[in-house]
C-alpha positions in Angstrom: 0.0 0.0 0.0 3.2 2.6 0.5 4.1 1.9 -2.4 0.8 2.3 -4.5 0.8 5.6 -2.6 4.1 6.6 -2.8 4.2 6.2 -6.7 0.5 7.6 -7.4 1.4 10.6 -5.7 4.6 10.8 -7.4 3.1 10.5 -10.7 -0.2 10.4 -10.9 -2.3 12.4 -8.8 -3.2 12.7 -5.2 -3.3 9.8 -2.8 -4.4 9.6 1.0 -4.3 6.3 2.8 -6.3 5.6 6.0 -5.2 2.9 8.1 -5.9 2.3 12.1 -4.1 4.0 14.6 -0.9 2.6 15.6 1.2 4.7 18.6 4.4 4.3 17.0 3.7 5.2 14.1 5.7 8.4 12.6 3.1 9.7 9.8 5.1 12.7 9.4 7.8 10.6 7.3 5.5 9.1 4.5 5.3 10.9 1.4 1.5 11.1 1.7 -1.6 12.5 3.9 -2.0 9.7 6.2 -5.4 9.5 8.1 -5.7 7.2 11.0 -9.1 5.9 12.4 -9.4 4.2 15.8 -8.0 0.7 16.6 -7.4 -2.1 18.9 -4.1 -3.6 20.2 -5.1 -7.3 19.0 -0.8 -7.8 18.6 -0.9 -11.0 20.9 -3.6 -13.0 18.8 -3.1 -11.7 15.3 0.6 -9.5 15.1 -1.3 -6.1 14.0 -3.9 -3.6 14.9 -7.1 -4.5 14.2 -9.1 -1.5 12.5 -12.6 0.0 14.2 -14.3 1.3 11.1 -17.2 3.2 12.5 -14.9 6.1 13.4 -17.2 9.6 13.0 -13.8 11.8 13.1 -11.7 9.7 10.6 -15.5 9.0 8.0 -15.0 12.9 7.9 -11.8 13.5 7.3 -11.8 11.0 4.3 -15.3 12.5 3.0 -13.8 15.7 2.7 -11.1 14.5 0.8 -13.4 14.0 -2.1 -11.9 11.3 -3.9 -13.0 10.0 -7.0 -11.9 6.5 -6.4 -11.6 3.7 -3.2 -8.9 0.7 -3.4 -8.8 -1.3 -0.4 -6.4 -3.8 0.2 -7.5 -5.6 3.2 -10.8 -7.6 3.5 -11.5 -6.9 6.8 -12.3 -3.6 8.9 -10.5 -1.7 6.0 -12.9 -3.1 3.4 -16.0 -2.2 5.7 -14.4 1.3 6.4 -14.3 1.6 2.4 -18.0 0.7 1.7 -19.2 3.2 4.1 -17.0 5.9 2.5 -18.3 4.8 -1.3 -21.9 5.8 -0.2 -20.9 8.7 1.0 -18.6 9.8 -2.0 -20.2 7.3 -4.7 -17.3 6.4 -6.1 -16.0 3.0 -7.3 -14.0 0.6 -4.8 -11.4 -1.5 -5.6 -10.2 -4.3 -3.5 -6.8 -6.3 -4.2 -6.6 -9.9 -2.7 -3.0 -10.1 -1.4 -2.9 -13.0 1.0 -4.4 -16.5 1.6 -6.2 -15.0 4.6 -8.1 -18.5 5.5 -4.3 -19.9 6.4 -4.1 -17.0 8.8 -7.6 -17.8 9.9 -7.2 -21.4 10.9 -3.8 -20.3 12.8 -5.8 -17.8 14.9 -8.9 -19.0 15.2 -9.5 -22.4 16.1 -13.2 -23.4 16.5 -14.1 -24.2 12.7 -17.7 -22.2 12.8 -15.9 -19.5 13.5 -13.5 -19.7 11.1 -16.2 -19.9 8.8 -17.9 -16.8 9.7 -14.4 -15.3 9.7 -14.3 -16.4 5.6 -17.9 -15.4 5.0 -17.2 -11.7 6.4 -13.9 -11.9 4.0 -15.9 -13.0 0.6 -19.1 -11.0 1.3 -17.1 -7.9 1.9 -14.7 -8.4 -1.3 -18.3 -9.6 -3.3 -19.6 -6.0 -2.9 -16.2 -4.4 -4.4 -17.5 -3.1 -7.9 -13.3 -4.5 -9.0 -11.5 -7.6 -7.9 -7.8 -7.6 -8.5 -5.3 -10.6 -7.4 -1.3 -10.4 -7.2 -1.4 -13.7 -8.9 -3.4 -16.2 -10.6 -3.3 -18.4 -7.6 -4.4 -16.0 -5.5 -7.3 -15.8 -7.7 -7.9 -18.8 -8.0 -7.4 -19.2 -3.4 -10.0 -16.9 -3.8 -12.3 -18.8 -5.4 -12.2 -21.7 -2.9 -13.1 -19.5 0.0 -16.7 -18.9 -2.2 -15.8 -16.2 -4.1 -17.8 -15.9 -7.4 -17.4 -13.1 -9.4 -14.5 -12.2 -11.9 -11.0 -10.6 -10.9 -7.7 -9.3 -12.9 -4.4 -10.4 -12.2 -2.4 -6.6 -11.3 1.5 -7.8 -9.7 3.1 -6.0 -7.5 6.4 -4.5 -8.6 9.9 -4.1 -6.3 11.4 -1.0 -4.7 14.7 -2.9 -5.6 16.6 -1.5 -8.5 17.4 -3.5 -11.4 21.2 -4.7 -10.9 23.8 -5.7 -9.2 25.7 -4.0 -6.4 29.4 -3.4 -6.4 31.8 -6.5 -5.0 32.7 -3.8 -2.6 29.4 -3.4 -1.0 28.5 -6.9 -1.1 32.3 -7.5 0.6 30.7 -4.6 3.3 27.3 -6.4 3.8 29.0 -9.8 4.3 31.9 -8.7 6.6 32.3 -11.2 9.7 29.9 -14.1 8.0 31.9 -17.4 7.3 31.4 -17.7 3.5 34.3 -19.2 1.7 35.3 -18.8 -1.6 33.8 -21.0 -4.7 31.5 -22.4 -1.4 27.6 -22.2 -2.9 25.5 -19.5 -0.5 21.9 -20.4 -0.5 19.4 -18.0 0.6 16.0 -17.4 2.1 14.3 -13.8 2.9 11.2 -14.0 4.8 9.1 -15.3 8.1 10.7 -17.5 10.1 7.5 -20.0 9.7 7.4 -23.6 9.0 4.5 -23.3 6.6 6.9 -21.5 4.8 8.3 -24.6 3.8 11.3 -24.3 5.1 11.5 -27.7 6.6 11.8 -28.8 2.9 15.3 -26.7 2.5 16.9 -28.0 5.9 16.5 -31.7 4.9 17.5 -31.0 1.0 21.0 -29.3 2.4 20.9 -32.3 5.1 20.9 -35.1 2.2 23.4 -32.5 0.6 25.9 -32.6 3.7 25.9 -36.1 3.7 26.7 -36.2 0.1 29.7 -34.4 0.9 28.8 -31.2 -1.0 29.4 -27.6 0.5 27.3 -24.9 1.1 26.3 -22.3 3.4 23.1 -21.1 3.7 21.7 -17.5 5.0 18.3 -17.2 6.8 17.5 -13.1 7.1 14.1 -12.7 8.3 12.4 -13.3 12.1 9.2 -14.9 13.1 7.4 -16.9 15.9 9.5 -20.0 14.0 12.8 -18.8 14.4 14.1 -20.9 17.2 12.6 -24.1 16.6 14.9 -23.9 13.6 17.9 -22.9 14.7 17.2 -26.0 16.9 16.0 -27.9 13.9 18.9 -27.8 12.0 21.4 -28.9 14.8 19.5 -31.7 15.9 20.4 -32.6 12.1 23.6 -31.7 11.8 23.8 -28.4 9.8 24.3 -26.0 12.0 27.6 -25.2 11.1 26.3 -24.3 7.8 23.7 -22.5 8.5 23.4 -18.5 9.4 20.2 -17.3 10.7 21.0 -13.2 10.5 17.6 -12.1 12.1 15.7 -9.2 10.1 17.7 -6.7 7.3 15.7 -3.7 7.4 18.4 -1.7 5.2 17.5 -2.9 1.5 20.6 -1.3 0.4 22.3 -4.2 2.8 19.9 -6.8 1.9 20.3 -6.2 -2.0 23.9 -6.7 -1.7 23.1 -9.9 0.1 21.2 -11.0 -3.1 24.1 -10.1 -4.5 26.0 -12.4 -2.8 23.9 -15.6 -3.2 23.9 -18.5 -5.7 20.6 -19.5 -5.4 17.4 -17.7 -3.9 15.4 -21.2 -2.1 11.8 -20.5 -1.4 9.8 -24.0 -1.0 6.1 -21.8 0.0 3.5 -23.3 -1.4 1.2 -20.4 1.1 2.7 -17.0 -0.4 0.5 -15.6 -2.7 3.1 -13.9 -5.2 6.4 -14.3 -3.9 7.8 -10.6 -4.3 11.3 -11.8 -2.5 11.7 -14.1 -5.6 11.2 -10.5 -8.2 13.8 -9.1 -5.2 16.1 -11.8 -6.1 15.4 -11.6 -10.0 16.4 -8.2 -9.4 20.0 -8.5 -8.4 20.1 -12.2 -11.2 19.9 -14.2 -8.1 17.5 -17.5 -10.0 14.8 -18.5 -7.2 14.3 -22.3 -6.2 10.3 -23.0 -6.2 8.0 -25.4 -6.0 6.0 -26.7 -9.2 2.5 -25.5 -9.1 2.6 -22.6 -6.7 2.0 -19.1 -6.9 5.9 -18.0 -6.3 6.3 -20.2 -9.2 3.9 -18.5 -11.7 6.4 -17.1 -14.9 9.1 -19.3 -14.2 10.3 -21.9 -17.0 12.4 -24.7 -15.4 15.7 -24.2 -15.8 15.1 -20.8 -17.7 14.8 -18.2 -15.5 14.2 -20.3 -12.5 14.1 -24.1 -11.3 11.6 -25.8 -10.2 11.0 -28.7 -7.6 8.6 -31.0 -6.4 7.5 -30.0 -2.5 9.4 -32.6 -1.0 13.1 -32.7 0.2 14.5 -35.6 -2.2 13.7 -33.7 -5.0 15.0 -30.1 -3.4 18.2 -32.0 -3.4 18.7 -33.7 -6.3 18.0 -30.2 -8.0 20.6 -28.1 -5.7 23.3 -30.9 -6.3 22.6 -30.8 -10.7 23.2 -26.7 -9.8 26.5 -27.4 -8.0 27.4 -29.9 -10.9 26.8 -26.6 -13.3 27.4 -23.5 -12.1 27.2 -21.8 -15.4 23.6 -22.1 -16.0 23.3 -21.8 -12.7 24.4 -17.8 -13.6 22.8 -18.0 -16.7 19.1 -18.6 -15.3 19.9 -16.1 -12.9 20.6 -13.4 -15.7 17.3 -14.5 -17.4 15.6 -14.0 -14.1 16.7 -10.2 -14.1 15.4 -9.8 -17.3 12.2 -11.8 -17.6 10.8 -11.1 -14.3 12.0 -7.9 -12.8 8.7 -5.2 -12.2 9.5 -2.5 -10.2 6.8 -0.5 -8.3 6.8 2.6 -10.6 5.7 0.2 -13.8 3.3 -1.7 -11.3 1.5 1.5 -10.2 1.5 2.9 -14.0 -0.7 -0.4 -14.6 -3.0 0.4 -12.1 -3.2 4.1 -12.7 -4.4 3.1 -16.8 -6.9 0.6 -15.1 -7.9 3.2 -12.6 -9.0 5.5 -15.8 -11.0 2.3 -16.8 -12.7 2.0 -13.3 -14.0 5.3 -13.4 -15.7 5.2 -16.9 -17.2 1.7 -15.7 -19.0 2.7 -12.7 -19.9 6.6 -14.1 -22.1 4.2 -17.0 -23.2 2.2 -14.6 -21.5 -1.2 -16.2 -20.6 -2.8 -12.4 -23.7 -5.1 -10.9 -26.0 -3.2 -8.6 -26.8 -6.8 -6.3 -22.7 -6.1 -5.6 -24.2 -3.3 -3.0 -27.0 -5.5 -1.6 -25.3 -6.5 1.7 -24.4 -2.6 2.3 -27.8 -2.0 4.0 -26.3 -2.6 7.8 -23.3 -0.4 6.6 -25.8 2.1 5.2 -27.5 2.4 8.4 -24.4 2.6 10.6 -23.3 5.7 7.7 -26.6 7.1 8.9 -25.6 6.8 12.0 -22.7 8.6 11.7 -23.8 11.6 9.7 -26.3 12.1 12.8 -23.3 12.3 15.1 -21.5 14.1 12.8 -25.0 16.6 12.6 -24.8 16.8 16.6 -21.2 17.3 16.5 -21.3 20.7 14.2 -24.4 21.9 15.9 -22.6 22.0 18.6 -19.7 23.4 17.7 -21.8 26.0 16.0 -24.0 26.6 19.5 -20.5 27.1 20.8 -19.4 29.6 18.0 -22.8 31.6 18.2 -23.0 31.8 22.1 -19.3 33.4 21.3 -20.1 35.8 18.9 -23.0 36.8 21.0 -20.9 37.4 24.1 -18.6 39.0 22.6 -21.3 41.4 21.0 -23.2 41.7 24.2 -19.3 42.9 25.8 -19.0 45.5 23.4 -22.5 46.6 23.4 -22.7 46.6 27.5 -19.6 48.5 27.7 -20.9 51.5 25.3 -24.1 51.7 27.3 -21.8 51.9 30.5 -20.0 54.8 29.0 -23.3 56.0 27.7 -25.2 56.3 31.4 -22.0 57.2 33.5 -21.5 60.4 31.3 
């Protein structure tokens, strides 16, 4: 969402973003008005700030906005927030589909009916979007299996990585202190720390790898909930040595060089949705290891610009040992990566912007379903509701402003009649 902002505004036209309230949060530093509505500090049970929509202030800072189009990209409170703003404004509302939000559902919530109830909330507030978009045809098609019916577009995201390399100086910088000898393969993995990651898959590969008496070291740069049973995982089988989990890079400058640095990108997750740490890698001609079939994998010809497993260890391993046994296609998929798959963010928002135009003339003839604003009668009560808060609110700030003005008239007035009678 920064970035859709970020390049909108930079090129496009103006952007606001509302998102809940966070108390760290430094809104000063974006590029962009940023309005925040009210929240709750739900951290513990789902690792962010869970949005309260029905916020009177924040409805009318965003209805004086006057904007001529909506594009949520969260199905929840944000989506809800969103519908009660497109009555108000009637404009269109975009939603994008960015995550396979039932695998987060079924981590946090465990009774199953209301998990379902969780999913219905999801697909009855993306089925009253008047446009669907996906990051990827498997998102679209995750979508689809939660109950979702109606058509969507496949829209990427780009990367805020440039495209090429770094200098051997800077990666030398980055590296500094890591044990990473010379003509040694360096496998890595950017992300969460989470076994349904797939990671798993990678440990036992380079396990079966170790034992085959090949070399390697691989880099873990990320941090999650995951992290430790790893780090545990991986000396219980005897590849500790080799392994280097570096916690979270926050400085892309640092973590492009560490692209830079690697042989072979290795991302086994069958959950992720698009991947964009496989278009990072592409980025610096760092070729991604994947798994047939899933989303990450979508563009990528075996052996190509990428290579491509089955999701199981044995075959993770035969494939990294053919790589070692090569090393100059190895290179040579990873230069195709850079050129078949890199997007960066500018290009991605340039997209939207064109489909934006087509949005606009779509919903001003009236082309998008009316049954997609059936389920908005709750939300068009609670909008009610709201105006006649909002209604109490200025009256009273206008009963304040008139008993003012009137004091301050009866002041002036009283004080000439004073002068007037003591003459």
């Amino acid at each position: 969402m920064t970035n859709y902002a970020t390049y909108y505004q930079k090129n496009f036209g103006k952007a606001y973003v509302a998102v809940p309230y966070h108390p760290n949060a430094a809104d000063e530093n974006f590029p962009f008005p940023v309005i925040r509505y009210r929240s709750f500090d739900t951290t513990e049970l789902l690792n962010y700030r869970a949005g309260y929509p029905f916020s009177v202030s924040a409805m009318s800072d965003l209805k004086d906005v006057n904007c001529n189009l909506i594009h949520s990209h969260c199905p929840f409170m944000s989506t809800v927030l969103a519908r009660i703003l497109r009555r108000h404004a009637d404009v269109p509302l975009v939603f994008t589909y960015h995550t396979k939000f039932d695998i987060d559902i079924a981590k946090t919530i465990q009774p199953k009916l209301l998990q379902k109830q969780a999913i219905n909330l999801i697909v009855d507030n993306i089925n009253a979007c008047d446009e669907v978009w996906t990051v990827s045809e498997g998102a679209g098609e995750n979508l689809r299996s939660l109950g979702y019916q109606g058509d969507y577009l496949v829209m990427p995201n780009g990367v805020d990585l440039p495209k090429g390399r770094v200098s051997k100086e800077a990666v030398r910088k980055a590296t500094e202190g890591i044990d990473l000898p010379e003509n040694v393969p360096v496998y890595l993995f950017v992300g969460r720390m989470m076994w349904y990651k797939g990671l798993k898959i990678v440990f036992d590969a380079l396990r079966k790898l170790k034992n085959d008496h090949k070399q390697f070291r691989l880099i873990m740069i990320g941090k999650g909930s995951d992290k430790e049973e790893m780090e545990s995982y991986t000396k219980e089988i005897g590849i500790s040595d080799e392994c280097i989990f570096t916690g979270a890079i926050y400085d892309r400058d640092i973590l492009r060089a560490w692209y830079c640095r690697g042989d072979l990108f290795l991302f086994p997750s069958s959950y992720d949705t698009n991947g964009l740490v496989v278009r990072e890698a592409a980025a610096c001609s760092l070729a991604s290891v994947l798994i047939k079939g899933s989303c990450a994998a979508e563009g990528i010809t075996d052996g190509t610009n990428g290579f491509l497993c089955d999701e199981n260890a044995q075959s993770m391993y035969a494939l990294l040992k053919k790589t070692q046994d090569n090393p100059e296609v190895t290179w040579q998929t990873g230069q195709s990566a850079m050129d078949m798959l890199y997007l960066s963010w500018e290009d991605s928002v340039a997209r939207a912007s064109d489909r934006y135009k087509i949005v606009k003339e779509k919903y001003a003839n009236k082309e998008y379903l009316s049954q997609k604003r059936l389920s908005d009668e709750l939300l068009t009560v609670t909008g009610e509701a709201l105006d006649s808060i909002e209604a109490l609110r200025n009256l009273k700030k206008s009963s304040k402003e008139k008993l003012a003005a009137m004091y301050e008239w009866q002041k002036t007035h009283l004080e000439h009649i004073a002068e007037h009678i003591w003459r």
